[in-house]
MARSE-589034 format. One record per residue: residue in one letter; residue number from 1; x, y, z of N, C-alpha, C, O in turn. Coordinates in Angstrom, 1 decimal. Example, Ala and Ser with C-alpha at 12.3 -4.5 7.8 and 13.67 -1.06 7.14 Angstrom:
BEGIN
@type = a	seq = 1	nxx = 13.2	nyy = -5.7	nzz = 7.8	caxx = 12.3	cayy = -4.5	cazz = 7.8	cxx = 13.2	cyy = -3.3	czz = 7.8	oxx = 14.2	oyy = -3.3	ozz = 8.5
@type = s	seq = 2	nxx = 12.8	nyy = -2.2	nzz = 7.1	caxx = 13.7	cayy = -1.1	cazz = 7.1	cxx = 12.9	cyy = 0.0	czz = 7.9	oxx = 13.4	oyy = 1.1	ozz = 8.0
% end
This chain:
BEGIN
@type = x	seq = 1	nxx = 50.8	nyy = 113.1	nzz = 181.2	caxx = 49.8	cayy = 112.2	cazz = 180.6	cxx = 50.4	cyy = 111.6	czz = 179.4	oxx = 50.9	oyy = 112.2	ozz = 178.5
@type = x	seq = 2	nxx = 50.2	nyy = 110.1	nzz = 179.4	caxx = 51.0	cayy = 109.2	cazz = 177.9	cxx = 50.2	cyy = 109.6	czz = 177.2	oxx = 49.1	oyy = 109.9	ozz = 177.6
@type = x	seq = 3	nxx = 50.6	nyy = 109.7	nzz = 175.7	caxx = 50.2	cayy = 110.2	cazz = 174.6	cxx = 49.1	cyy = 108.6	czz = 173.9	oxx = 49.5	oyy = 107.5	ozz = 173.5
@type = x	seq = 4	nxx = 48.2	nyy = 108.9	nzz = 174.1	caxx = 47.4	cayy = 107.6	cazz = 173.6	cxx = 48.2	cyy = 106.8	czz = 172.0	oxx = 48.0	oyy = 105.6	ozz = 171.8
@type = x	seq = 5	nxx = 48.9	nyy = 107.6	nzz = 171.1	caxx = 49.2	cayy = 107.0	cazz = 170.4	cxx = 50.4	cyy = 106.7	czz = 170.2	oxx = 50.8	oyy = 106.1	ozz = 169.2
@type = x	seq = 6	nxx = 51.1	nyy = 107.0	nzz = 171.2	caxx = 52.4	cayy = 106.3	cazz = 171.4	cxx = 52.4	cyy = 104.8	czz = 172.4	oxx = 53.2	oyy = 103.9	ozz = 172.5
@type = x	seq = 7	nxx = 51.2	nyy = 105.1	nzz = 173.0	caxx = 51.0	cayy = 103.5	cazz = 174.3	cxx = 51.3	cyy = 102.7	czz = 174.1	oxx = 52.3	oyy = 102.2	ozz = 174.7
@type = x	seq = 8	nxx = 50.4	nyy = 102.1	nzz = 173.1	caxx = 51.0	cayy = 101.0	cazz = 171.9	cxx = 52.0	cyy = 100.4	czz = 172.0	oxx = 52.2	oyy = 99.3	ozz = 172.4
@type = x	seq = 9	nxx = 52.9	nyy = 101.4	nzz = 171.2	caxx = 54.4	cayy = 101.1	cazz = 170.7	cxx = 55.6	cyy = 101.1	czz = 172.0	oxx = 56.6	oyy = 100.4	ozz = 172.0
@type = x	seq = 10	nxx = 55.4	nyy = 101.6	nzz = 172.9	caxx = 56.1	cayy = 101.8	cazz = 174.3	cxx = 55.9	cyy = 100.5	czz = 174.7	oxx = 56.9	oyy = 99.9	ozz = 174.9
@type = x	seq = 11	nxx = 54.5	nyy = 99.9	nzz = 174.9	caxx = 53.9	cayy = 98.6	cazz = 175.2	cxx = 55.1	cyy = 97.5	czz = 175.0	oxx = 56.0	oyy = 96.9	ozz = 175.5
@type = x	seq = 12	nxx = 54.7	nyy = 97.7	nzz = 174.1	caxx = 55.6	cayy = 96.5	cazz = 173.2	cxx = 57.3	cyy = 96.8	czz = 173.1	oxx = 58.0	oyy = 96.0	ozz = 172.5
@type = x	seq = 13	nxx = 57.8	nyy = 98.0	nzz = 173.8	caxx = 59.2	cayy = 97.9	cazz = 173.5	cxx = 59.8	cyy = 97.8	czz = 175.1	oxx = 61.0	oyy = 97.5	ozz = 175.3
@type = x	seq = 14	nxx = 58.4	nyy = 98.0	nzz = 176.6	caxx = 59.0	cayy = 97.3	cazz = 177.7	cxx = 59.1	cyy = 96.2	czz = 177.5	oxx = 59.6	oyy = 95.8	ozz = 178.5
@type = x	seq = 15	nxx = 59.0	nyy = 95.3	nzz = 176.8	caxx = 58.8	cayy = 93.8	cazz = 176.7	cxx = 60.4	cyy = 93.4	czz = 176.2	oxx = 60.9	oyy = 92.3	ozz = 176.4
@type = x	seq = 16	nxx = 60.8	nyy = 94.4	nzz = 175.5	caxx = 62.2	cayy = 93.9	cazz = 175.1	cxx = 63.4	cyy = 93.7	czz = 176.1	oxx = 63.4	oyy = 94.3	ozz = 177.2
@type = x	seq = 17	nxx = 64.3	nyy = 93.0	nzz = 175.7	caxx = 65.5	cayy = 93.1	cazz = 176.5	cxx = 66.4	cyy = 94.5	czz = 176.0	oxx = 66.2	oyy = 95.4	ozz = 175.2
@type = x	seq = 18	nxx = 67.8	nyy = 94.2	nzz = 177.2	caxx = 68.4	cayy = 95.6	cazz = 177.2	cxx = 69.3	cyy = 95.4	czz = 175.1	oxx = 69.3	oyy = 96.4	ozz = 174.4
@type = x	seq = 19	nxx = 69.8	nyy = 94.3	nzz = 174.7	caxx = 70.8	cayy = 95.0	cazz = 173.7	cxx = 69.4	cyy = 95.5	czz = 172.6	oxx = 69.2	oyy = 96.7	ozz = 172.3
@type = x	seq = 20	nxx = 68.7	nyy = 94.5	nzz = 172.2	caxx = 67.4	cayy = 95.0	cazz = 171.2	cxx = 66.9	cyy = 96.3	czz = 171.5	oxx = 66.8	oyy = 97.3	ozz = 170.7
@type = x	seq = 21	nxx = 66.6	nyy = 96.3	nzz = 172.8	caxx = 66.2	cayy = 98.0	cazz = 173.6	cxx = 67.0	cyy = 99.2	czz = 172.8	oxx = 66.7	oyy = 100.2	ozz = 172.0
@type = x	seq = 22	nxx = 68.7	nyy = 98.6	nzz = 173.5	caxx = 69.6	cayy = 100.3	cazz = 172.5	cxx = 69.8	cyy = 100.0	czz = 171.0	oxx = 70.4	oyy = 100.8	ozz = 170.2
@type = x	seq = 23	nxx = 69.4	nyy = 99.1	nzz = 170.8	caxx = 69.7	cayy = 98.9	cazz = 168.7	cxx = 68.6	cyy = 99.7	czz = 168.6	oxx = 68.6	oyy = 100.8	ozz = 168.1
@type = x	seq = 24	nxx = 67.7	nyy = 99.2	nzz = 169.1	caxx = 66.1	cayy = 100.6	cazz = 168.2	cxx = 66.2	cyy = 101.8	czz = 168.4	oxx = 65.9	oyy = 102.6	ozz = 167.5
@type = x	seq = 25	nxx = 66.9	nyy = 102.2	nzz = 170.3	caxx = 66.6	cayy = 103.7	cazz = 170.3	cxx = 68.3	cyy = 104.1	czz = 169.3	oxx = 68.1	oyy = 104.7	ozz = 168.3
@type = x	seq = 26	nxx = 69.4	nyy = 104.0	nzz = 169.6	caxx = 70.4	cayy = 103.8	cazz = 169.1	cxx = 70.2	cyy = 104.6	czz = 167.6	oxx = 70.3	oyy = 105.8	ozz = 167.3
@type = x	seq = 27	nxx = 69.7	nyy = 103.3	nzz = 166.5	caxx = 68.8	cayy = 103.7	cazz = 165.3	cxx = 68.3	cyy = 105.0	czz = 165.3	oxx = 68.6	oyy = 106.1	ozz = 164.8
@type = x	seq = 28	nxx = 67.0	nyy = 104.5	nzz = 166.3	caxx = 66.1	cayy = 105.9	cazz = 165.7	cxx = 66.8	cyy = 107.6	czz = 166.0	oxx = 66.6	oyy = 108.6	ozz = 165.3
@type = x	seq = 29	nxx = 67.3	nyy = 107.5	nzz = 166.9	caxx = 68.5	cayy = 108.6	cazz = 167.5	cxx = 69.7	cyy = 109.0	czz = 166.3	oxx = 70.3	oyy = 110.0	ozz = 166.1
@type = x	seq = 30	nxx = 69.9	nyy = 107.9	nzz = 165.7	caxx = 70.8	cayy = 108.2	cazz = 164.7	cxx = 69.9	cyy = 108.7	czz = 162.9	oxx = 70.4	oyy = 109.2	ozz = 161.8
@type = x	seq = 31	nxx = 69.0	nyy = 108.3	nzz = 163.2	caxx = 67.7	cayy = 108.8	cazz = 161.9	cxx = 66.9	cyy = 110.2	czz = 162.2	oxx = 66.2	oyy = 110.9	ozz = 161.4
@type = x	seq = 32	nxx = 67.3	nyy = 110.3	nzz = 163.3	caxx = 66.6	cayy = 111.5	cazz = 163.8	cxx = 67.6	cyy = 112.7	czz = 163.8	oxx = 67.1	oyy = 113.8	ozz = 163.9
@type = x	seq = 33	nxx = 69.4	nyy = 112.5	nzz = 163.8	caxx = 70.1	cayy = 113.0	cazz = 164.2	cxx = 70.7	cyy = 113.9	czz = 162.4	oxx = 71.4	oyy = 114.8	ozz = 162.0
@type = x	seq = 34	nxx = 69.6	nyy = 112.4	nzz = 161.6	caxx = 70.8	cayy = 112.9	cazz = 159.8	cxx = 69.2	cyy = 113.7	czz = 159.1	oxx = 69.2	oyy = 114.7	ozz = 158.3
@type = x	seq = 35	nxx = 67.9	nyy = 113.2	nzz = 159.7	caxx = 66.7	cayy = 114.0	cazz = 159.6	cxx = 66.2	cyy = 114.2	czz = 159.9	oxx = 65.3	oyy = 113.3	ozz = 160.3
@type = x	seq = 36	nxx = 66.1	nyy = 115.5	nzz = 160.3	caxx = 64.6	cayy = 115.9	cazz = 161.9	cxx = 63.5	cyy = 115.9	czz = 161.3	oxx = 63.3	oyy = 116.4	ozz = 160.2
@type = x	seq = 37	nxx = 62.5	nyy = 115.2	nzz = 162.2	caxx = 61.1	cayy = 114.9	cazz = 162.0	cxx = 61.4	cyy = 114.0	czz = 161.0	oxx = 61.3	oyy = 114.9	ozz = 160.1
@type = x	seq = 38	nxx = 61.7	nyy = 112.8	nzz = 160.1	caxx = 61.4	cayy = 112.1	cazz = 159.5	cxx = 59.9	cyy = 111.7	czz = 159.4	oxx = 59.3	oyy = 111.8	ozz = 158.3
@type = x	seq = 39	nxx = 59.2	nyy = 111.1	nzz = 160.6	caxx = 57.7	cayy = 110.9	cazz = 160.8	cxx = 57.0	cyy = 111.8	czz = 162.1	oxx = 57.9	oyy = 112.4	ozz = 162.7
@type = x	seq = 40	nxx = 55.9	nyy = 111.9	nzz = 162.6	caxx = 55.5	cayy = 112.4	cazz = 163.4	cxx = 55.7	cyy = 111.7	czz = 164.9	oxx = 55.2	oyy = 110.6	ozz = 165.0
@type = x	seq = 41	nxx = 56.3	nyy = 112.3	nzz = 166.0	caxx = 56.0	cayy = 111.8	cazz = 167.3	cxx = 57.4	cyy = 111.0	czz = 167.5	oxx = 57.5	oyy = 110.3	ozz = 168.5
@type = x	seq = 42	nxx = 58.3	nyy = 111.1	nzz = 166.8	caxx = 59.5	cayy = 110.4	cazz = 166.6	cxx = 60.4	cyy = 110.9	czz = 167.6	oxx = 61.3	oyy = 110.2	ozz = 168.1
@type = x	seq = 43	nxx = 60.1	nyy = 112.8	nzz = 168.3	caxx = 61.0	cayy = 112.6	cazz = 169.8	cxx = 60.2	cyy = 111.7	czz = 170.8	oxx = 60.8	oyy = 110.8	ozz = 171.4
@type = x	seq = 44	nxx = 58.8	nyy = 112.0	nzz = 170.7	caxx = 58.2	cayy = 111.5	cazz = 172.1	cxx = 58.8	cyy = 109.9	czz = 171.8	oxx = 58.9	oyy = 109.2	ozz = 172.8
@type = x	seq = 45	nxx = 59.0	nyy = 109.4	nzz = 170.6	caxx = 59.0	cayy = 107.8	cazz = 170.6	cxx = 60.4	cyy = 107.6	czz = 171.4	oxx = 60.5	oyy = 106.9	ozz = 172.4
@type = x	seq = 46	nxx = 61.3	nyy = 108.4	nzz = 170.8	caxx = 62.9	cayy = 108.6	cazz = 171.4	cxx = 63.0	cyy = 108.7	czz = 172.8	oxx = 63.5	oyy = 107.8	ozz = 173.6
@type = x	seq = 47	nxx = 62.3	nyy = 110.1	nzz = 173.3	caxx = 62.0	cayy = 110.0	cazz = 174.5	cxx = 61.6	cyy = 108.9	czz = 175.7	oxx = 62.2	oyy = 108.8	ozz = 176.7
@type = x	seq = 48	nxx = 60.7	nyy = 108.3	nzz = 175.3	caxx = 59.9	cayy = 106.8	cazz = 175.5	cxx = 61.0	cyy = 105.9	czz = 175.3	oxx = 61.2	oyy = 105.0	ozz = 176.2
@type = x	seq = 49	nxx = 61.9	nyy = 105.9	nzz = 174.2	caxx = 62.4	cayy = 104.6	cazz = 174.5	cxx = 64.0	cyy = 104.6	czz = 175.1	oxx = 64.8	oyy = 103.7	ozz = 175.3
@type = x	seq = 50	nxx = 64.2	nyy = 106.3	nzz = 175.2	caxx = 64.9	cayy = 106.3	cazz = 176.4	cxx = 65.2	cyy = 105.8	czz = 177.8	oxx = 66.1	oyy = 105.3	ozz = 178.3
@type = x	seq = 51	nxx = 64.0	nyy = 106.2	nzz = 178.2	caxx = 63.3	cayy = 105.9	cazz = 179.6	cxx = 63.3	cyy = 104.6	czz = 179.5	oxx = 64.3	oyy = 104.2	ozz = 180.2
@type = x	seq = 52	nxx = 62.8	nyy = 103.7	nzz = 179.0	caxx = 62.9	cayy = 102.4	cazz = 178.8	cxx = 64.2	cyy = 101.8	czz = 179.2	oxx = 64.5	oyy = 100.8	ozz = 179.9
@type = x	seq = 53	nxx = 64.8	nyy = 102.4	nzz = 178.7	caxx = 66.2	cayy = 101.8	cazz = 178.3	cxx = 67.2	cyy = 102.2	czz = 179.4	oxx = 68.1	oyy = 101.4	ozz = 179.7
@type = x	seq = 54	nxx = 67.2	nyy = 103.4	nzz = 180.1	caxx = 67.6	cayy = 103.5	cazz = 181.1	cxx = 66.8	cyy = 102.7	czz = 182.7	oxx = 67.5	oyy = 102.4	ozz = 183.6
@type = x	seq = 55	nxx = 65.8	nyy = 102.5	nzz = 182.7	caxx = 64.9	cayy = 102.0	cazz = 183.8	cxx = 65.2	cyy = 100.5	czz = 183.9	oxx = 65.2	oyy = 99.9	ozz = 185.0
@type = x	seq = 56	nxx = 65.7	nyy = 99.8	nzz = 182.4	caxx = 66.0	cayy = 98.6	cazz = 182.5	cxx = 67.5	cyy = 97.9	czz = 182.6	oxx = 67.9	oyy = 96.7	ozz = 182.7
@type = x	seq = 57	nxx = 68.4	nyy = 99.4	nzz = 182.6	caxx = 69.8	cayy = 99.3	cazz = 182.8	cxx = 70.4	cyy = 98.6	czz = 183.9	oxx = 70.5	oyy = 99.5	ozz = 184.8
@type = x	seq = 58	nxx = 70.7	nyy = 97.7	nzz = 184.3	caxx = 71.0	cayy = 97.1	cazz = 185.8	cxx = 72.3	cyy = 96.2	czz = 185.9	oxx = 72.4	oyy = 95.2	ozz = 185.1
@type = x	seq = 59	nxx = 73.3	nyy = 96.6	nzz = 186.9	caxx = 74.1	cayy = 96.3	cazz = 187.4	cxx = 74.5	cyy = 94.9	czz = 187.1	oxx = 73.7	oyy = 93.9	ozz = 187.3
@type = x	seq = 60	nxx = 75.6	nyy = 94.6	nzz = 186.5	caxx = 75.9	cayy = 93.2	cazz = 187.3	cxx = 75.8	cyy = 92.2	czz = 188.0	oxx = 76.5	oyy = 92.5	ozz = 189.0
@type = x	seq = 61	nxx = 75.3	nyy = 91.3	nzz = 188.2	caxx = 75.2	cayy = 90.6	cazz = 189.4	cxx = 76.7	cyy = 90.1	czz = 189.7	oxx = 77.5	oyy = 89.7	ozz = 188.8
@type = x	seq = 62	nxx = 77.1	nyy = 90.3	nzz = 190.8	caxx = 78.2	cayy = 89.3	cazz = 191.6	cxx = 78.4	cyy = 88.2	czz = 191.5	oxx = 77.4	oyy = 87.5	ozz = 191.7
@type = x	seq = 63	nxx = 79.0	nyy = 87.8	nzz = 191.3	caxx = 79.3	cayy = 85.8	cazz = 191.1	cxx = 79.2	cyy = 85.4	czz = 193.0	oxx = 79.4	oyy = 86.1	ozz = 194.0
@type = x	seq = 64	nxx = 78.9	nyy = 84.7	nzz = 192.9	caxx = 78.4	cayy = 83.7	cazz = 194.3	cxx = 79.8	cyy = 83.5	czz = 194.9	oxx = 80.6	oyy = 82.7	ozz = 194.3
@type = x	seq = 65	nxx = 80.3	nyy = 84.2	nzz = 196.3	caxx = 81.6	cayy = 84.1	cazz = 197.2	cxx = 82.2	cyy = 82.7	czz = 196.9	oxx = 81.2	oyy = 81.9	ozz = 197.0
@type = x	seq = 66	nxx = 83.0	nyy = 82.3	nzz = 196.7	caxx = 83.9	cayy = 80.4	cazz = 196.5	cxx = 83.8	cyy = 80.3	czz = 197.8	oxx = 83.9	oyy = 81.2	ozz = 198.7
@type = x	seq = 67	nxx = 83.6	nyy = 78.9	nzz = 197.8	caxx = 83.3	cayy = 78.3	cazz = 199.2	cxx = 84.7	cyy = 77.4	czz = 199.5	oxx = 85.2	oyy = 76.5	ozz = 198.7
@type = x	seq = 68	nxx = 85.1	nyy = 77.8	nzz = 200.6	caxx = 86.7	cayy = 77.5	cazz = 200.9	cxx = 86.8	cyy = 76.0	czz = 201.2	oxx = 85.8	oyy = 75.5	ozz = 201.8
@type = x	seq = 69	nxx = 87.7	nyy = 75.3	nzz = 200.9	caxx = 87.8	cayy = 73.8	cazz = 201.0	cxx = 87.7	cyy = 73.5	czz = 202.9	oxx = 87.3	oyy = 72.4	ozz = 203.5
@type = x	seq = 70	nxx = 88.0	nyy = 74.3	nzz = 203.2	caxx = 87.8	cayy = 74.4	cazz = 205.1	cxx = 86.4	cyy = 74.5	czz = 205.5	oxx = 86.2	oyy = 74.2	ozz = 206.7
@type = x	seq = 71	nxx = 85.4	nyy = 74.8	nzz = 204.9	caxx = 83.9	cayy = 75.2	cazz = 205.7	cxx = 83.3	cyy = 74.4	czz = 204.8	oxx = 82.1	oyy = 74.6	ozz = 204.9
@type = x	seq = 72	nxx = 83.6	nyy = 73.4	nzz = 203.7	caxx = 82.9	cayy = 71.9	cazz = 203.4	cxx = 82.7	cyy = 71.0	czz = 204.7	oxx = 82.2	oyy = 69.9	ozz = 204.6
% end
């Protein structure tokens, strides 16, 4: 069950793209790592914006096959 007061903030961090996504969790993983518990709910937020950030991780696209001067 999502934690109603994390909804919110999760809300608004699917909306981001992938580099902004790992600069926040990145950060807070690194504020969390020099002081535990700084604020309250700061793993579940970590947690959350892990998941995020993995879910939105995706592959390269392929560049489009070159079309050979013979099949013009």
């Amino acid at each position: 069950m999502p934690n109603p007061l994390l909804l919110p903030l999760l809300e608004w961090a699917r909306k981001l793209r992938y580099p902004t996504l790992f600069k926040i969790t990145a950060a807070l993983f690194l504020v969390t790592l020099f002081l535990p518990d700084p604020f309250p709910f700061v793993d579940e937020i970590l947690f959350g914006l892990g998941t995020l950030l993995l879910a939105n991780w995706k592959r390269r696209k392929e560049p489009p096959p070159a079309i050979e001067p013979s099949q013009r």
